[in-house]
C-alpha positions in Angstrom: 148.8 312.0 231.2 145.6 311.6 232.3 145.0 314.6 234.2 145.7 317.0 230.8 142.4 317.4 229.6 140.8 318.3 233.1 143.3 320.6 233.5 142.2 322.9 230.9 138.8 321.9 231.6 138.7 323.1 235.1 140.8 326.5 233.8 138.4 327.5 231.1 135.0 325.7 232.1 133.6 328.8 234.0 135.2 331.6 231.9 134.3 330.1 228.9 130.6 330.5 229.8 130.8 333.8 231.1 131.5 335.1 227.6 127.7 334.0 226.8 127.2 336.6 229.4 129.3 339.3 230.0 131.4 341.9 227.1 132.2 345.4 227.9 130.1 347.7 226.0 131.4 351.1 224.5 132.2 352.5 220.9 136.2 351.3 219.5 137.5 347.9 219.2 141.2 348.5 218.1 141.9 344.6 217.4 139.3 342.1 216.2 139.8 338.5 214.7 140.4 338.6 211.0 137.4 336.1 210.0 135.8 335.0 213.4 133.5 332.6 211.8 136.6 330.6 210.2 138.7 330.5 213.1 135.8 328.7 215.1 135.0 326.6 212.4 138.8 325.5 211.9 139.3 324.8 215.4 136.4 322.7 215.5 138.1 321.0 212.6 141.1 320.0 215.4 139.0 316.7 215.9 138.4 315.3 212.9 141.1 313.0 212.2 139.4 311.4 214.5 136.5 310.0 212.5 137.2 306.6 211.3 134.9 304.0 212.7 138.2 301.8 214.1 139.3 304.9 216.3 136.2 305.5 217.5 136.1 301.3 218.6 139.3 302.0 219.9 138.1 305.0 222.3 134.9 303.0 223.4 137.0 299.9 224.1 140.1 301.4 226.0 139.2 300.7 228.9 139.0 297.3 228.5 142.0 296.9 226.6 145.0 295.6 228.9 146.7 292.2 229.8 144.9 290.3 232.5 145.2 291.8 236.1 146.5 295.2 235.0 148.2 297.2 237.5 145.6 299.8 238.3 146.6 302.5 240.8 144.5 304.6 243.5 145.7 307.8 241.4 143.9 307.0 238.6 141.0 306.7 239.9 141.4 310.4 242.2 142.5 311.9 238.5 139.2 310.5 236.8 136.8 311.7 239.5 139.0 315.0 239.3 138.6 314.9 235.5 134.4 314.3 235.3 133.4 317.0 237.8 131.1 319.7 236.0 133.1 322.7 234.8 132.2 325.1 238.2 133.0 322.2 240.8 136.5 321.5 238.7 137.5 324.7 240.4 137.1 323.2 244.2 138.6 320.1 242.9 142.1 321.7 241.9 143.3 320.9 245.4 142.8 317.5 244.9 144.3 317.6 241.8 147.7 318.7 243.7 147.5 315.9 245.8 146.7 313.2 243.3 150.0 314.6 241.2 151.9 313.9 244.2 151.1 310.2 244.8 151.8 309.8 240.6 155.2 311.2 241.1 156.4 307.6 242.9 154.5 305.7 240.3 156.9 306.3 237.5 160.2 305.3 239.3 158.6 301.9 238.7 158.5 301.7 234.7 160.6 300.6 233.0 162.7 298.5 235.1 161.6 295.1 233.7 159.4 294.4 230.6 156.4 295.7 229.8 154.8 292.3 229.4 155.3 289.0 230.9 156.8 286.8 228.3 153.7 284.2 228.2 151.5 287.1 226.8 154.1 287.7 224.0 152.1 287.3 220.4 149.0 286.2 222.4 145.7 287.9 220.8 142.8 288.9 222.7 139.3 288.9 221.8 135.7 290.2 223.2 132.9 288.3 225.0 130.1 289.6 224.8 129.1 287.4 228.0 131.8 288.9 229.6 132.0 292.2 228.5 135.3 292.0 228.4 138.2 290.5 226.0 139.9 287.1 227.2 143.2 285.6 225.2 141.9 283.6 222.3 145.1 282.5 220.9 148.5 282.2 222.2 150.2 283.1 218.4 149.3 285.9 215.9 150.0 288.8 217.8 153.0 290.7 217.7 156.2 289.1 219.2 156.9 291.9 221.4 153.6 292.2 222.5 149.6 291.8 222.4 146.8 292.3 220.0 143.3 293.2 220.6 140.4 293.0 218.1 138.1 295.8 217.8 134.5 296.0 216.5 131.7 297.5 215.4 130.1 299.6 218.6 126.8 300.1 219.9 126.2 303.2 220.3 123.6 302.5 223.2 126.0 300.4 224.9 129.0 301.5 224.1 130.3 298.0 224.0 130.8 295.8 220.6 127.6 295.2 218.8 126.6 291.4 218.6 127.1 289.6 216.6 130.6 290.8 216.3 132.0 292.6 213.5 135.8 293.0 213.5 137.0 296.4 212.3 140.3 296.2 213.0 142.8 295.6 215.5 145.2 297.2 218.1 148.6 296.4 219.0 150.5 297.0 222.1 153.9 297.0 221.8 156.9 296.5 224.3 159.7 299.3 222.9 161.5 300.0 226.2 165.0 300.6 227.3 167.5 301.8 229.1 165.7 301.6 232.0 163.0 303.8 230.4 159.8 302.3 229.6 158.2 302.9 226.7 155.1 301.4 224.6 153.7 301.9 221.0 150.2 301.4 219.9 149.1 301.4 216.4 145.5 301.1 215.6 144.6 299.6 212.1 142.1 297.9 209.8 141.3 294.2 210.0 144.3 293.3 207.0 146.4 295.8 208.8 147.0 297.9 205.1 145.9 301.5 206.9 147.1 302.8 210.6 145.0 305.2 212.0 146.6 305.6 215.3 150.5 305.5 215.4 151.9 306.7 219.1 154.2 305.9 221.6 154.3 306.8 225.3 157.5 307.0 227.4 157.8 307.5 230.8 160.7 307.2 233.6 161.3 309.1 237.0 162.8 308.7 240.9 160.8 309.4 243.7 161.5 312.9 243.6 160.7 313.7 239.6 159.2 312.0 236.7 159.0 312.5 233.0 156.1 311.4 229.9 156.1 312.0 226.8 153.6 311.0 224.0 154.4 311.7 220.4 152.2 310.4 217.3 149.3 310.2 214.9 146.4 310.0 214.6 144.0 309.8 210.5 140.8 309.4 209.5 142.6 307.0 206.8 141.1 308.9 203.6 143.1 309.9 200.7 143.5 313.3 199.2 141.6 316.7 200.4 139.8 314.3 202.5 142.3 313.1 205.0 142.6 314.5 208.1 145.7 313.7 209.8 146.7 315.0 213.4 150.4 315.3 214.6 150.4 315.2 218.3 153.4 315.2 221.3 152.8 316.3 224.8 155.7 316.2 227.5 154.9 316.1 231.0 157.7 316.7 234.0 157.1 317.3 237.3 157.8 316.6 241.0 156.3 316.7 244.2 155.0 320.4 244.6 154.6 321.3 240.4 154.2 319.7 236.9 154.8 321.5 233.6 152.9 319.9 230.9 153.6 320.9 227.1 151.8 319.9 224.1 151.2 320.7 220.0 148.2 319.6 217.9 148.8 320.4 214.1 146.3 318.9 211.6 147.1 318.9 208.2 143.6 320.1 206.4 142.8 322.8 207.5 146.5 323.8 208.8 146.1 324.9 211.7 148.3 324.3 215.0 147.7 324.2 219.0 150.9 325.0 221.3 150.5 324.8 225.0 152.4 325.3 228.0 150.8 324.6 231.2 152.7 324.7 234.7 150.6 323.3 238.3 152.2 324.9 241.5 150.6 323.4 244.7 152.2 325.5 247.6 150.3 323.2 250.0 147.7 326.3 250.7 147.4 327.4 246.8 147.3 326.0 243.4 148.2 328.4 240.4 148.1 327.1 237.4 150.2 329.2 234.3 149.1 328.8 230.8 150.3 330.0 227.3 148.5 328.7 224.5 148.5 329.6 221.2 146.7 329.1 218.3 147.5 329.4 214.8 146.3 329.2 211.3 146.9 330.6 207.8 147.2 334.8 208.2 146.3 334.9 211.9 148.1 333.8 215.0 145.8 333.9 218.4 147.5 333.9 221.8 145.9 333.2 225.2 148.4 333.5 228.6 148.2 334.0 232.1 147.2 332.5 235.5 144.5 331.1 237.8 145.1 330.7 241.5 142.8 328.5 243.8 142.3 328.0 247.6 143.2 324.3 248.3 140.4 324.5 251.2 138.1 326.2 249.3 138.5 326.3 245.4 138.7 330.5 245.5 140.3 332.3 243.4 141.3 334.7 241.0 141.9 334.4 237.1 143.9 336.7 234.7 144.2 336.1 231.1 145.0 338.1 228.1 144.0 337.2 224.5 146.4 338.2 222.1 145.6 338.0 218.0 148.6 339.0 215.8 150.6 340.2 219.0 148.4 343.0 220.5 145.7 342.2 222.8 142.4 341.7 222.1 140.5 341.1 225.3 141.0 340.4 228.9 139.4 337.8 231.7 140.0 339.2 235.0 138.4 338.7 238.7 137.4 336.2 240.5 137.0 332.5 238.9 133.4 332.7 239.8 132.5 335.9 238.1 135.2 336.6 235.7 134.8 339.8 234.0 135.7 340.2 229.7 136.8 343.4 228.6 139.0 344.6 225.8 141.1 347.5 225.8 139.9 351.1 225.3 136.7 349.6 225.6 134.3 348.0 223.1 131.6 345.1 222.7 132.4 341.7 221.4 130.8 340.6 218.7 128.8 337.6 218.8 131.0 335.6 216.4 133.8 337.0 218.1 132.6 335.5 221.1 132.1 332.0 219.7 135.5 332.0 218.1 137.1 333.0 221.8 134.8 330.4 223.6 136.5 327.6 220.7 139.3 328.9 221.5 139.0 328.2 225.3 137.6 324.7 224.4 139.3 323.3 221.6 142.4 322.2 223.4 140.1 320.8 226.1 138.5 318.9 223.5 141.1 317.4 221.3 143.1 316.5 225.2 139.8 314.6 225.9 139.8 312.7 222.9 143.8 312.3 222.7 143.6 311.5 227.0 140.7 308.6 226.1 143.3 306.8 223.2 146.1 306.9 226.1 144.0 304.3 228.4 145.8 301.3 227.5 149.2 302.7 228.1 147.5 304.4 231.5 146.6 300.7 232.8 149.7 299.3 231.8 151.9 301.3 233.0 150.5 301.9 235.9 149.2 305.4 236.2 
């Protein structure tokens, strides 16, 4: 899961730029976005569920938040580096992404073969020291019994870490769900008397040594009532092998309504990574579209890009060329706008954004599960 957000990143870093810099100019623009101005602002609404002060303890802390001596793989660590590189060196990078997806792949014939958590942890709860910078088992009771809970606090925004002295703002539990053979863990985030849940999701996983399979379904609230709550439904699918990975995911808030479909498919030839996207975007009285390919040099991180944006099914502008200096045009001619252009560069970045923040809630289940 945790390569998602990079992915997108290191497809629409560069392009997404070039739109600052580059329309074709003539004199007809046969499609245009309905309201530009709205459909930027609503896809920069796709985060907000994400405001409540307990999520955002949450994200800071995830990290930290695991049993003692969590299994912690060398491809995590290759898929992070991959994932922080600034938007132009992404590009070089997607041959290392190839190979990091093939040393996950063994990873998940591992889950769910025994129990998420040693039965000594069961109900134990976990709290922060601020000595430590990091959470230790305060009690062996109160937590659920098949599983852990972690306290969250109040952060500092300079440090990023729990102010002092601690304020408890809630709490997190990690819970054991799996069978069959499949493993499979749920973490709800709440408030400190548990009455709201912010974050509701649950991440599966299984596979052999040849394929594997994910999949992360859930919630996520700012907890407010009436016009004021924003609540995100979120599920993402990820199967794959050895050589390619097809990753598929929806984002639908509730207010505004507005929904994020992707489909995104990695092909690592062992000289060239392509990477196939369709993405769509929709809200009330207008439907955007966004499909096509990049392909990538392993040695170098050349290549060549070719997407077409659709609104209402007929196109409405094209990125084609090299990744480095993609040219926008739109057909027959004609200049973007400059509010058309914002709206197309949220449009590149909004699913990067929201997989950013959704990729930073999955760290726990990342750690524990091993990948």
């Amino acid at each position: 899961m945790s390569f998602r957000s990079h992915v997108w990143g290191a497809a629409f870093g560069v392009a997404g730029l070039a739109l600052f810099l580059s329309a074709c100019s003539s004199s007809t623009a046969p499609v245009s976005l309905s309201d530009p101005v709205a459909t930027a602002a609503q896809l920069a609404a796709l985060d907000s569920a994400f405001a409540a002060p307990v999520v955002a303890s949450f994200q800071s802390l995830g990290s930290s938040i695991h049993p003692p001596a969590p299994v912690v793989h060398a491809a995590v660590g290759a898929l992070r580096t991959v994932r922080s590189q600034a938007a132009p060196q992404r590009y070089a990078m997607l041959a290392t992404q190839g190979r990091t997806l093939q040393q996950v792949v063994p990873i998940f014939a591992s889950l769910g073969a025994t129990s998420i958590f040693p039965d000594t942890l069961l109900g134990a709860v976990f709290s922060w020291d601020p000595s430590t910078h990091s959470y230790f088992r305060s009690s062996k009771t109160g937590g659920p019994p098949n599983g852990i809970r972690f306290l969250l606090y109040a952060i500092n925004p300079l440090t990023d870490e729990p102010s002092t002295p601690l304020t408890q703002v809630g709490y997190v539990d990690l819970l054991d769900q799996s069978s069959g053979g499949t493993a499979s863990l749920e973490i709800q985030v709440k408030n400190t008397d548990g009455s709201i849940t912010y974050l509701d999701y649950t991440f599966t996983g299984s596979g052999t040594s040849a394929s594997f399979m994910a999949t992360v379904t859930g919630t996520i609230t700012n907890g407010l009532a009436g016009s004021a709550n924003k609540t995100l439904t979120f599920s993402l699918s990820i199967t794959g092998n050895t050589s390619s990975v097809t990753l598929t995911s929806t984002y639908t808030l509730n207010n505004p309504a507005v929904t994020v479909q992707e489909t995104v498919t990695i092909l690592d030839d062992g000289t060239t990574t392509t990477l196939t996207i369709n993405f769509t975007f929709t809200r009330t009285g207008e439907t955007i579209q966004l499909s096509g390919t990049l392909s990538a040099s392993d040695a170098t991180g050349d290549g060549t890009i070719n997407l077409t944006f659709k609104v209402n099914g007929s196109t409405f502008a094209t990125i084609t060329g090299s990744i480095s200096n993609p040219v926008i045009a739109r057909p027959g001619g004609g200049q973007l706008t400059a509010d058309e252009l914002n709206a197309l560069i949220h449009v590149l970045v909004a699913s990067e954004d929201v997989g950013a923040r959704i990729s930073d809630l999955f760290q726990p289940a990342e750690q524990i599960l091993g990948f």
